[in-house]
C-alpha positions as CSV (number, residue, x, y, z in Angstrom):
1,X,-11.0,0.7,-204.0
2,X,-11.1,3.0,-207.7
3,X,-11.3,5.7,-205.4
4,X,-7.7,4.7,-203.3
5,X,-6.2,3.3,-206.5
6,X,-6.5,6.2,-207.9
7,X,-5.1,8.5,-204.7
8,X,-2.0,6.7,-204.9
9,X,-1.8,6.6,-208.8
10,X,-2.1,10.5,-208.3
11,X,-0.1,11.4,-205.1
12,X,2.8,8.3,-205.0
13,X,6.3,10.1,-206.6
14,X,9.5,8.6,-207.3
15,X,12.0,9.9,-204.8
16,X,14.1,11.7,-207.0
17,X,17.7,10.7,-207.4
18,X,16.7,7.4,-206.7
19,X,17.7,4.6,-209.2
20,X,15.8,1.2,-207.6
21,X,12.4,-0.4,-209.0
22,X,10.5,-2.8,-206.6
23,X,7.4,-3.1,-204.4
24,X,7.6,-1.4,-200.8
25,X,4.7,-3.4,-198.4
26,X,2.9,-0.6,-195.9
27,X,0.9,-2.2,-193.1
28,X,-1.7,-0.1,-191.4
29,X,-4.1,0.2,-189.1
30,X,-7.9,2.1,-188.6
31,X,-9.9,2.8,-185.9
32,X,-13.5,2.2,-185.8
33,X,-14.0,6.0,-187.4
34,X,-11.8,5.3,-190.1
35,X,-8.9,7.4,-188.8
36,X,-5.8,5.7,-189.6
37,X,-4.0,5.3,-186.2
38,X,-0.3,3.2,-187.1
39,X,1.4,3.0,-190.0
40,X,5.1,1.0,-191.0
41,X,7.0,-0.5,-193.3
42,X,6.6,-4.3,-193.6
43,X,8.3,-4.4,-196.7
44,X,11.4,-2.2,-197.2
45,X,12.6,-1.4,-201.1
46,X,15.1,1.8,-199.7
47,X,15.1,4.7,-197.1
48,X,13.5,7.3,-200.0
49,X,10.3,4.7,-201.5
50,X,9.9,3.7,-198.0
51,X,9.6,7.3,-196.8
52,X,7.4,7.9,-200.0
53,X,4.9,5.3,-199.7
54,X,4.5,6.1,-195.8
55,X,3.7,9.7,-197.3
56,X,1.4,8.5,-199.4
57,X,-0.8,6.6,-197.2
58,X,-0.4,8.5,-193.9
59,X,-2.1,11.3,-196.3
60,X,-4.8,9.6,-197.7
61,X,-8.6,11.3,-196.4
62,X,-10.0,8.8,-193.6
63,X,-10.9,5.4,-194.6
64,X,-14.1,4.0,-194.2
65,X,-14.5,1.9,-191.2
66,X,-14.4,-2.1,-191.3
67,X,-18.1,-2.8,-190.6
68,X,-17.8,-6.7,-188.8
69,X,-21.0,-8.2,-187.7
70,X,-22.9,-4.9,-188.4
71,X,-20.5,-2.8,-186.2
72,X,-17.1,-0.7,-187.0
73,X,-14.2,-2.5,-186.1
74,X,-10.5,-1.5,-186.4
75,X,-8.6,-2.8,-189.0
76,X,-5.1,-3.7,-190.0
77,X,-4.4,-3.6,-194.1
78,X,-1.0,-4.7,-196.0
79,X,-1.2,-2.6,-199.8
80,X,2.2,-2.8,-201.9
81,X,2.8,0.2,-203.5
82,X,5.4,-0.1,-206.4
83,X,7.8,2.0,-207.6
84,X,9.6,2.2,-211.2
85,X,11.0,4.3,-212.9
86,X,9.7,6.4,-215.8
């Protein structure tokens, strides 16, 4: 999880010109492989963060597969990524 916390910490920017500070909520989903295969907003905060965060996560390297019952399973994930202002 360092490794994702980190990736978004790094890669997430304000949208520039924007003024608004709150949490946008991505849901997504992985295949077995880890490839992420959907992504949305469940969560909107405004066109740009939402645009942003979608950025962010539909660029993050492939995840590693949910393992259920010793097998890869796809999986759908929620993660809030915030956004405030410097």
């Amino acid at each position: 999880m360092k490794k994702f916390t980190d990736y978004i910490t790094n890669n997430l920017n304000y949208p520039e010109g924007e003024t608004i500070e709150g949490e946008v909520l991505v849901e997504y989903t992985t295949d077995e492989q880890g490839k992420l295969i959907e992504a949305h907003i469940k969560q909107s905060l405004s066109e740009a963060t939402d645009a942003e965060a979608l950025r962010v996560i539909c660029s993050y390297p492939d995840w590693k597969p949910r393992i259920i019952h010793k097998e890869p399973k796809p999986g759908k994930h929620t993660v809030p990524l915030r956004f405030k202002r410097n």
